[in-house]
C-alpha positions in Angstrom: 11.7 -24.8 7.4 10.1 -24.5 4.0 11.7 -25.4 1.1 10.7 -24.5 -2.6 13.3 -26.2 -4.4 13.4 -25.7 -8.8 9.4 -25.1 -8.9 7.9 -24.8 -12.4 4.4 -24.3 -13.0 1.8 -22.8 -15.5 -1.7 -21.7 -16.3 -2.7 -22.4 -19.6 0.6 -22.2 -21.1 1.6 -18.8 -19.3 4.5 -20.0 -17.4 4.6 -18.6 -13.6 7.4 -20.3 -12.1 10.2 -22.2 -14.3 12.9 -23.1 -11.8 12.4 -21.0 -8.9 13.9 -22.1 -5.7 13.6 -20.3 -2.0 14.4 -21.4 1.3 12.9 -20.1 4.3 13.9 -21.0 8.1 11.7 -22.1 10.6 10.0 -18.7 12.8 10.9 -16.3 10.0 8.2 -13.6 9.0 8.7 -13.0 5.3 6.6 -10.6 2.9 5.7 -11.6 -0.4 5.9 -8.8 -3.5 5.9 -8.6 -7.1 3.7 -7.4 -9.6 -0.2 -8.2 -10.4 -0.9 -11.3 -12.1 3.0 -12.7 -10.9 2.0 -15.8 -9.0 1.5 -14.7 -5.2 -1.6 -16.0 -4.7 -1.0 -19.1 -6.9 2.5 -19.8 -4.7 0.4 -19.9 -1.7 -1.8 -22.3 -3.7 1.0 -24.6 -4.4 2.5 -24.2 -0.5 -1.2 -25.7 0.8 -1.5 -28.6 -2.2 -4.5 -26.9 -3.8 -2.7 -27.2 -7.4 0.0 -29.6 -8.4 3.5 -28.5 -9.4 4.5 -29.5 -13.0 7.8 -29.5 -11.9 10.3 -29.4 -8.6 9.5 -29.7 -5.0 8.0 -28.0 -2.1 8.6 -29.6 1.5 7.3 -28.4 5.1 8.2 -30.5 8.4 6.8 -33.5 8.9 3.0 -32.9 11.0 4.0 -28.9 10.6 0.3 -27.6 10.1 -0.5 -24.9 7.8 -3.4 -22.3 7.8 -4.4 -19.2 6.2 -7.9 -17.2 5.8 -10.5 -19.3 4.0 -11.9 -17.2 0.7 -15.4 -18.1 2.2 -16.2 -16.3 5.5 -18.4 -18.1 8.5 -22.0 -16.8 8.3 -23.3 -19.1 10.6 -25.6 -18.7 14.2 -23.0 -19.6 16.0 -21.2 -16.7 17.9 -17.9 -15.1 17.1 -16.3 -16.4 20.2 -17.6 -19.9 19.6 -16.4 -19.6 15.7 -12.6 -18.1 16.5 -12.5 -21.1 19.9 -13.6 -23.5 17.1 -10.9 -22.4 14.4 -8.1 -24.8 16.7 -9.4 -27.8 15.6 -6.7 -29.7 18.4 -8.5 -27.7 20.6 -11.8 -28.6 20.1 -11.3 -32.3 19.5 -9.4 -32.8 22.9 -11.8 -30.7 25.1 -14.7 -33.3 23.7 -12.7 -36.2 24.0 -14.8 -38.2 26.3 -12.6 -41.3 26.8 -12.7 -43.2 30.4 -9.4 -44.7 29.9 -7.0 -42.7 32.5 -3.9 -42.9 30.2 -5.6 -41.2 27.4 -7.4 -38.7 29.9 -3.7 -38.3 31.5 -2.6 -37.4 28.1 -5.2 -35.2 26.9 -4.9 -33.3 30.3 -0.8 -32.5 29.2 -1.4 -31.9 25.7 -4.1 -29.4 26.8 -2.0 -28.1 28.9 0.9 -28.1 26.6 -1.3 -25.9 24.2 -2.5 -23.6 27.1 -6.3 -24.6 25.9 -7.1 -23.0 29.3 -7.0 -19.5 28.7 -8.4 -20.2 25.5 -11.4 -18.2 25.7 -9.2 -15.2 27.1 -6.9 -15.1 23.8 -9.6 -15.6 21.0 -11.5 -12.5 23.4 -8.2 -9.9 23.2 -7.3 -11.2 19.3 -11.0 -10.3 18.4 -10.9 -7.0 20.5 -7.8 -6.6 18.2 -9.2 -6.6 15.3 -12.2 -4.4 16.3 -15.3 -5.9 17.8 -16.4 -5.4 21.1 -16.6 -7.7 24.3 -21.1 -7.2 23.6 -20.7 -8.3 19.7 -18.0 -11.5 20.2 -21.3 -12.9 21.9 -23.5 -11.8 18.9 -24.2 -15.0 15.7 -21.7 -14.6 13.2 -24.6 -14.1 10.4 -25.5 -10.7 11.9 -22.5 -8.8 10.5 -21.6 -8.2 7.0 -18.8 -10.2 5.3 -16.1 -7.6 5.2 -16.8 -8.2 9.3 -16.9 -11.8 9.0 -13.5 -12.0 7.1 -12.4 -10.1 10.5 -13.7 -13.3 12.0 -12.1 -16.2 10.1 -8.3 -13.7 10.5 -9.4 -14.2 14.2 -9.7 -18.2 13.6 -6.5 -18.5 12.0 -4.6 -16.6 14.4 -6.1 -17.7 16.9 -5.2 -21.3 16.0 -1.9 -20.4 15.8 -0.5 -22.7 12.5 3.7 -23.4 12.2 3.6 -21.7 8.6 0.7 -19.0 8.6 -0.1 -17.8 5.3 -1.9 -14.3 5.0 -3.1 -13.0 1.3 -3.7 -9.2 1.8 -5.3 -9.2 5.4 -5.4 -5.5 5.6 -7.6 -5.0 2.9 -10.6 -5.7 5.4 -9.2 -3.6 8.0 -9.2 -0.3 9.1 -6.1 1.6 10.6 -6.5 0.2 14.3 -7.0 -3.1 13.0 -3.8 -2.8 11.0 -1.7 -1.4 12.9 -2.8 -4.4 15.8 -2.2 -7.4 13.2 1.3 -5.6 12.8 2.3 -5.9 16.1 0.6 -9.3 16.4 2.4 -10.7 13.5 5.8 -9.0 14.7 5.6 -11.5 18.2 3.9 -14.4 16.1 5.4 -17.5 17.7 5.9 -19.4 13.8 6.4 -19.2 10.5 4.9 -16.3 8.5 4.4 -15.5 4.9 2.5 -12.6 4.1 1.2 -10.9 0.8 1.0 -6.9 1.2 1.0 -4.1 -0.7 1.2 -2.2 2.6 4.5 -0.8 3.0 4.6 0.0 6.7 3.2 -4.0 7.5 5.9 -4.7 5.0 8.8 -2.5 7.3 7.2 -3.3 10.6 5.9 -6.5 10.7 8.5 -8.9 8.6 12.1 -9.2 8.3 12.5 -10.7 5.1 11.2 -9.8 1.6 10.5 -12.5 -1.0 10.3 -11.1 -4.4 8.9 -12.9 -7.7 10.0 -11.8 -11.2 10.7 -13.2 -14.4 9.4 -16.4 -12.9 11.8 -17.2 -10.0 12.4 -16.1 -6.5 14.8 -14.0 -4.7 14.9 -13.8 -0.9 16.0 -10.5 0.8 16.8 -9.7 4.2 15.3 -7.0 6.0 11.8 -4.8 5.3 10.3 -3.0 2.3 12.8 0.0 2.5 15.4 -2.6 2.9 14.4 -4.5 0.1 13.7 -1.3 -2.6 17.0 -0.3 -1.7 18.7 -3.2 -2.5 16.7 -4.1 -5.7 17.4 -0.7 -7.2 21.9 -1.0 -6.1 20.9 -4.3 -8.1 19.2 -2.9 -11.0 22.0 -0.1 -11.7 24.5 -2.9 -11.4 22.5 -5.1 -13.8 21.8 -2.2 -16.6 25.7 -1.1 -16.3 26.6 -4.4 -17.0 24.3 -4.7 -19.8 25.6 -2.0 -21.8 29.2 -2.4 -21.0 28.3 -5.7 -22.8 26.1 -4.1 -25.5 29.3 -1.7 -26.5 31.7 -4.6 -26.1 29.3 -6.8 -28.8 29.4 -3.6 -30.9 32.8 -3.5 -31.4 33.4 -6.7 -32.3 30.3 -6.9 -34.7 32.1 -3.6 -36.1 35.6 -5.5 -36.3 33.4 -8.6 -38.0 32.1 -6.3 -40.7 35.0 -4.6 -41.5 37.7 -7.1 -42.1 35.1 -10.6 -43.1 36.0 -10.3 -46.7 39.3 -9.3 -46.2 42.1 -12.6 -46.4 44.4 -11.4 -44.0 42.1 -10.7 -41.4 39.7 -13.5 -42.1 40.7 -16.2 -39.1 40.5 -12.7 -36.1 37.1 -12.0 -38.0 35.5 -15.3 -37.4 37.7 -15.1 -34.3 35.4 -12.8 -33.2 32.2 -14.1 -34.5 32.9 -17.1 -32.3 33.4 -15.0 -29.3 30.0 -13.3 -29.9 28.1 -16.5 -30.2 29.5 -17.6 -26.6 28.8 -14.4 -25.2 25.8 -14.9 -22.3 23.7 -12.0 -22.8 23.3 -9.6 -19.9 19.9 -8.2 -20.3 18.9 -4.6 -19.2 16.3 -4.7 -16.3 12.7 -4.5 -17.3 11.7 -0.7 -16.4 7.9 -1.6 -14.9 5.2 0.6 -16.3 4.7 4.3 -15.2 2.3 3.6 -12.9 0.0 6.8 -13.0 -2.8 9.1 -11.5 -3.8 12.2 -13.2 -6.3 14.5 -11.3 -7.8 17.2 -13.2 -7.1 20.5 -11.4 -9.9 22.7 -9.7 -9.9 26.5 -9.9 -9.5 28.2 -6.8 -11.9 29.0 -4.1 -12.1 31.5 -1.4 -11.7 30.1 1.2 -13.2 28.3 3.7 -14.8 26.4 1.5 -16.7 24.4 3.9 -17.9 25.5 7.5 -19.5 23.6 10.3 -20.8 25.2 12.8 -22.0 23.1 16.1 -23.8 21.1 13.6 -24.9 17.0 14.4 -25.1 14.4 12.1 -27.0 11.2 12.6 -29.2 8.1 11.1 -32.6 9.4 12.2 -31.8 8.6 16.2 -29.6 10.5 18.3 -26.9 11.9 16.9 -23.8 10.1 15.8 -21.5 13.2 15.8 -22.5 16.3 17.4 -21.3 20.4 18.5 -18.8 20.1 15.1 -17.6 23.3 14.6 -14.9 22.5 11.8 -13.6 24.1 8.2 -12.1 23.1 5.4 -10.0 25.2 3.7 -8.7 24.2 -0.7 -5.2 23.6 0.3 -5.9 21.4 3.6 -4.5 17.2 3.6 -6.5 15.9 6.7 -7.0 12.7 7.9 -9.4 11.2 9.9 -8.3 9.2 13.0 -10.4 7.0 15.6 -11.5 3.7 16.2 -13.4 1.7 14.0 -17.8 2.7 15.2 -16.8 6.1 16.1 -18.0 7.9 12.8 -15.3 8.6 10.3 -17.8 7.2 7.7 -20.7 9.5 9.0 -18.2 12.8 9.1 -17.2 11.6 5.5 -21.1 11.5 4.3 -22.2 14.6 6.1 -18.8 16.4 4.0 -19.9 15.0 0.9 -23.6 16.1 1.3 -24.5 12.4 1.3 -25.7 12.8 4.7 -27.6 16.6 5.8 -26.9 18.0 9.5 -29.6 17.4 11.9 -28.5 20.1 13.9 -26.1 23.4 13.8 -25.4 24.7 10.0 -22.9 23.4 7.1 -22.2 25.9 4.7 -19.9 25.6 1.4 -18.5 27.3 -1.4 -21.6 27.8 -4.3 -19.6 26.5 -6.6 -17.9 24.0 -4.6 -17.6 20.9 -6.2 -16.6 17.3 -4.0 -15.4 14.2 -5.1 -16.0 11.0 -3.1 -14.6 7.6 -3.3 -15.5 4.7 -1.2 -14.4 0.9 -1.0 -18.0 0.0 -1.6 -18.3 1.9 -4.8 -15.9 -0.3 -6.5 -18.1 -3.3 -5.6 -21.3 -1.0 -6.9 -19.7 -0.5 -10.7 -21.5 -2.0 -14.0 -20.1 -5.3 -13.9 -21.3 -6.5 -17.3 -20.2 -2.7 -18.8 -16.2 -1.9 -20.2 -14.6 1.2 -18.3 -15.4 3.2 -21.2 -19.0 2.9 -21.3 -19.1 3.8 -17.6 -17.2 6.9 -18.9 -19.6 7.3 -21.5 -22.6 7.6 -19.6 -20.9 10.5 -17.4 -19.3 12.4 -20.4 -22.1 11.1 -23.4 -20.4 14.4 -25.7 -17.1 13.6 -25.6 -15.4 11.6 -28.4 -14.0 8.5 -27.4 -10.4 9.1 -28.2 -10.7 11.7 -25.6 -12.6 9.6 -23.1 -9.6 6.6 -24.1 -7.0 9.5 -22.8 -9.3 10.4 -19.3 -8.8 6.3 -18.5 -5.5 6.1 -20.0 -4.6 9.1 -17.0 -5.4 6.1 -14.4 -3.7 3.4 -15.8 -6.2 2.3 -17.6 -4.9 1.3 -21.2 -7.0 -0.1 -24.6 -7.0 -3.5 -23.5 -8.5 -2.5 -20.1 -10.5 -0.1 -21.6 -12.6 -2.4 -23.4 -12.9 -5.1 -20.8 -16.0 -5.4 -18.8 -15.4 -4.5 -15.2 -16.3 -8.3 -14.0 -12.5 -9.5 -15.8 -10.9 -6.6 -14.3 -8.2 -6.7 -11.3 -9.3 -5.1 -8.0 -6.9 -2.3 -8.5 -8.3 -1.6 -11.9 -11.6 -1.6 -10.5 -10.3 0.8 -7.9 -8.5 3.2 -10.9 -12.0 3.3 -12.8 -14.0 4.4 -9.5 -11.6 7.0 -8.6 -11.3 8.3 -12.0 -15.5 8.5 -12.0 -14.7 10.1 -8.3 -12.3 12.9 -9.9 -14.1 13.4 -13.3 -15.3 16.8 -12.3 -11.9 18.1 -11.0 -13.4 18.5 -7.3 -12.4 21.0 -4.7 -12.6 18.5 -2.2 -11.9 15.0 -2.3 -12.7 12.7 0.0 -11.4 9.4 0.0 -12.4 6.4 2.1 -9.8 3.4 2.0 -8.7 4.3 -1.5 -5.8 2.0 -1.4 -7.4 -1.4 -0.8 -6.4 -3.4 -4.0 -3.6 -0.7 -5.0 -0.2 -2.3 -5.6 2.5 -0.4 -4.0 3.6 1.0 -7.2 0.1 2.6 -7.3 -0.3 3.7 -3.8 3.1 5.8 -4.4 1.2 7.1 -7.5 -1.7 7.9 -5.6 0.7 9.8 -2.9 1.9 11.7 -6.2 -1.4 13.0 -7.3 -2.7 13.7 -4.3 0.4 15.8 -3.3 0.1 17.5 -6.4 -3.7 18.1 -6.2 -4.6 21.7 -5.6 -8.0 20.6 -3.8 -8.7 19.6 -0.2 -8.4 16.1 0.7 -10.3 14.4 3.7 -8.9 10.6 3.9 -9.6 7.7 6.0 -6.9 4.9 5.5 -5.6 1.9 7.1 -2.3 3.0 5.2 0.1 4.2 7.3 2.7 5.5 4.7 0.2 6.8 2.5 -1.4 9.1 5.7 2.3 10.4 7.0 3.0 11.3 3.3 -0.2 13.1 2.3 -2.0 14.3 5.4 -0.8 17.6 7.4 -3.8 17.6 9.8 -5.1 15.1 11.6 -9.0 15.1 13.1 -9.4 12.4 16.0 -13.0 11.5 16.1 -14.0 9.6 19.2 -16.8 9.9 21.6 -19.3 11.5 19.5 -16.8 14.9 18.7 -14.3 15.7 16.0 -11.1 17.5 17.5 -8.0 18.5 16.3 -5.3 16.1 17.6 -2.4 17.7 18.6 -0.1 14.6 18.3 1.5 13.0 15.1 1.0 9.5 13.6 3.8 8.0 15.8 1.8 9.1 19.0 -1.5 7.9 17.6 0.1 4.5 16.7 1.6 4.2 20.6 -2.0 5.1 22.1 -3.1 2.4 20.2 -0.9 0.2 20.7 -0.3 0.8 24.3 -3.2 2.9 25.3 -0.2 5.5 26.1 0.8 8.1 23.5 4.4 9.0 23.1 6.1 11.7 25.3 6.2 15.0 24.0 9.2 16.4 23.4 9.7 19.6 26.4 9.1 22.4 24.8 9.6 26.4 25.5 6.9 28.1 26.4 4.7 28.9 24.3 3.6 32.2 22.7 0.8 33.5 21.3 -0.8 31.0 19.3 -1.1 32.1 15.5 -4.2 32.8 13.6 -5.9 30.4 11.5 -5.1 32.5 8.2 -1.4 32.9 9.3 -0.8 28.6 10.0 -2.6 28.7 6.5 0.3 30.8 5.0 2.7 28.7 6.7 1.5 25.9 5.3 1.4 27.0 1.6 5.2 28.4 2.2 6.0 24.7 3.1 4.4 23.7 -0.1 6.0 26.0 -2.3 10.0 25.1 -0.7 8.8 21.4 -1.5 7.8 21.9 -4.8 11.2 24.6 -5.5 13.0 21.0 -3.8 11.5 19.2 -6.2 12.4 21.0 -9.5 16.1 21.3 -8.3 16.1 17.9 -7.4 15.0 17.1 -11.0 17.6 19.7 -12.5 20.3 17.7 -10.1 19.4 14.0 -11.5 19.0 15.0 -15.3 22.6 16.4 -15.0 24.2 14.2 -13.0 22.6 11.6 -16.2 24.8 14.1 -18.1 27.9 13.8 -16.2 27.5 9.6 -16.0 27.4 9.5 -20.1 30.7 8.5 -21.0 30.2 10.0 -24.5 30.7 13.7 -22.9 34.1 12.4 -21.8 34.8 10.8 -25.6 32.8 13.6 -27.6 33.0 17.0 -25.5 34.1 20.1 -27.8 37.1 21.8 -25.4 35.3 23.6 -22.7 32.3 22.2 -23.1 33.1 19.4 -20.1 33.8 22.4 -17.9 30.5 24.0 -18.5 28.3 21.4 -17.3 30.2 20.8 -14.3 29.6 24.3 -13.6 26.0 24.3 -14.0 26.2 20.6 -11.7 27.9 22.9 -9.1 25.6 25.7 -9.3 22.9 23.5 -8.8 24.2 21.6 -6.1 24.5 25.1 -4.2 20.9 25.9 -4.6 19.9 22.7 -3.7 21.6 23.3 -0.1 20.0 27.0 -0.2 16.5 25.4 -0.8 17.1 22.5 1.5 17.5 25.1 4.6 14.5 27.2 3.4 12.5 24.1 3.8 13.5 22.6 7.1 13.3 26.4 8.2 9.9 26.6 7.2 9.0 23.1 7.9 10.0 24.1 11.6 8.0 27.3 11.8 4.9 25.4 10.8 5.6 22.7 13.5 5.6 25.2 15.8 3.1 26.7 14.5 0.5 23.6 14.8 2.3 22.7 18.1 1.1 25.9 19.8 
């Protein structure tokens, strides 16, 4: 069990914990959320002993070992098998315990095989497979691969070594989807304690069942996932704000009784009466609303389509061909995603899109005045960091005044203070908003976006699904983010074995193969007819588009009158009839909001079938 009891602690004044108390039971997996800049990382920090609390407690089991991924990853000759076997220290020191006494060789014989040290090799092997290398590269030195791959090695150590309380600060972040989607399930069967800081919402459903939230400097545990946890916070929230103002009319009434009668005698003792009361009131305070998190994409004008073709083009480094017989188009209004194990050439189909890379073979033709944006995780590593976002803005729009380029960074989040900070201060998500705004600049017909989440918080990544689902441009994306794929993407390309196809399952499937090297039945099905034309699944799809976004505006109609309806001033203030009216219009919306709910499902349908056959 871990206890946090009445913690306080600050950083240079700035207060990050004052009070806060948690207590979390032994084999629990528990995500940790709350904004940037809250204290995750620093809680973690105090759990391990690295910083000293200024105030309260925090107590693990006696001999209860704790381990999490090292900020420094192993670059050394030694191979990746050797480095994970290494990583249990218990391990290794009882396998080279060279005693002759035959009561300590008797007892390092049970505890080995109390810790099944035996089929050691065998478990680092399939946790390393996991997390994407193959059986020929867990014998290569760890100082051959990069240290994105390396930090894929020490995740392997510390799993691996299997701590009681295992402490994991955004593991996904150096993964892709089948590396994600592997330390999920992993992590669900994990034998201990977990703790987990994520901004990924399906880790956060799938993977923990417990949500521990800082804000306003203490914490609050939640049972359940993500979704669990939202919900709750927001019944919590309304209760909170109602509250607040129930209070705020209540103090106004007395404050209005105080005024009236304070200089009258007869009413003098129920006047301070009433003062009295007010000081002993305990303010209820209204929830803090977080900032609008935001993504503005300029729009593109329209293109005919397809705007790009491939036909049995090949793509490769110089050698044989990476990717070959493509024979593929992109069309303005297409969301695809790009599926396959990690090696198989996502990144290479990505480059040869973007023009980064030219076809070897076969012919790519585009739009003349097709325009493509491209963002990649190494890009935000590759900005100025001795320049402000603004001067990186400068150099790509040198005639635009800067109140105008303040207002292109202010569309990404990024606000004055940001805007004149040089991008070495900045937070990983705002060096993420500042590439993808230099990405977007030129309102692109295509986007293509490699791992654009890594560093979002998941009050961006739901921006992100906002503008791009509002985007009138192709998108092409490669993410380890399963919620951000099903939300965005309405094709899916499976690249494996050297060929980009079509898949013909859904996410769910994909995540089973995976998984379980077995996809997910399909459901039996009539037979099928003729399939449709390319042009006419394209009509389908922009039909589904345009019931979503009819949805969307009734929706909005729905909640700015039901507002309406919940202000009790309508009830106090209403003019005779005028009550009546906007229940009417409530009603009539309602109705069309069942009309336009049908048309969707019934079009959603029609393109399932579509795709299906």
């Amino acid at each position: 069990m871990l206890q946090i009891v009445d913690i306080s602690y600050a950083i240079a004044g700035n207060p990050l914990f004052d009070g806060a108390s948690a207590t979390i039971p032994a084999g629990h997996k528990v995500g940790i959320v709350g904004r940037n800049g809250a204290g995750k990382t620093t809680l973690f920090r105090l759990i391990r002993g690295q910083l000293t609390l200024d105030g309260g407690s925090i107590s693990v089991p006696a001999r209860a070992r704790i381990g999490g991924v090292s900020q420094e990853a192993p670059g050394t000759e030694l191979s990746l098998l050797e480095t994970v076997l290494a990583a249990d220290e218990e391990r290794a020191a009882l396998l080279g315990d060279t005693s002759d006494d035959p009561d300590r060789i008797a007892e390092v014989q049970t505890r080995l095989a109390d810790i099944d040290a035996w089929s050691g090799e065998a478990r680092a092997s399939a946790i390393l497979k996991g997390l994407g290398f193959t059986k020929e590269e867990q014998a290569m030195p760890c100082s051959a691969f990069s240290g994105g791959w390396r930090m894929r090695v020490a995740l392997a150590g510390v799993l691996f070594a299997q701590p009681d309380l295992l402490l994991l600060d955004e593991p996904t972040n150096y993964l892709d989807l089948e590396g994600a989607l592997w330390l999920e399930s992993y992590l669900a069967r994990y034998p201990h304690t977990v703790l987990i800081i994520s901004h990924d919402r399906g880790l956060l459903n799938r993977a923990v069942d417990h949500i521990l939230h800082l804000e306003g400097r203490e914490l609050t545990l939640y049972s359940g996932g993500y979704d669990a946890f939202a919900r709750a916070r927001a019944e919590t929230r309304a209760v909170q704000a109602a509250a607040a103002k129930k209070q705020e009319a209540q103090r106004a009434h007395l404050q209005a009784f105080v005024d009236r009668f304070k200089a009258k005698a007869s009413k003098a003792k129920q006047a301070q009466s009433r003062v009295k009361m007010l000081e002993r009131m305990e303010t209820i305070r209204m929830p803090e609303d977080a900032a609008r998190t935001v993504f503005s994409f300029p729009e593109p004008e329209d293109l005919s389509p397809p705007i790009v073709n491939l036909d049995n083009a090949a793509v490769g480094y110089g050698g044989a061909p990476v990717l070959s017989r493509l024979s593929l188009r992109i069309d303005q209004d297409d969301r695809i995603a790009l599926l396959g194990r990690n090696g198989e050439g996502k990144s290479t189909l990505s480059k040869l899109l973007s023009g980064k890379l030219q076809a070897c073979e076969g012919r790519v033709t585009a739009s003349s005045k097709l325009r493509i944006g491209y963002f990649a995780q190494h890009q935000v590593d590759e900005l100025h960091a001795d320049e402000t976002p603004l001067q990186h803005l400068r150099r790509e729009r040198p005639e635009e005044a800067p109140p105008k380029l303040r207002a292109r960074l202010a569309s990404f989040g990024l606000m004055a203070e940001q805007a004149e900070t040089v991008v070495a201060k900045l937070s990983g998500g705002q060096k993420a908003r500042l590439s993808l705004l230099l990405a977007t600049l030129d309102a692109p017909h295509l986007l293509i976006l490699d791992e654009p989440t890594n560093h979002l918080d998941i009050e961006s990544r739901e921006a992100l699904v906002e503008a791009l689902t509002a985007y009138s441009g192709a998108v092409v994306l490669v993410s380890h983010d399963m919620h951000l794929l099903s939300l965005v993407a309405d094709r899916l390309w499976l690249v494996k074995d050297g060929r980009v196809a079509p898949y013909e399952g859904d996410l769910e499937s994909y995540r089973a193969l995976l998984l379980t090297g077995e996809e997910k039945p399909a459901k039996t099905e009539k037979p099928a007819k003729k399939p449709l034309t390319h042009d006419q699944v394209k009509d389908l799809r922009s039909e589904v588009r345009r019931c979503e976004a009819r949805l969307a505006k009734i929706e909005e109609m729905r909640d700015k009158l039901a507002t309406k309806l919940a202000d009790p001033e309508l009830y106090e203030q209403a003019r005779a009839g005028e009550l009546g009216t906007w229940q009417k219009k409530y009603a009539e919306v309602m109705e069309g909001l069942d009309r336009a709910e049908a048309m969707w499902v019934a079009a959603a349908e029609r393109l399932e079938r579509a795709e299906a056959g």
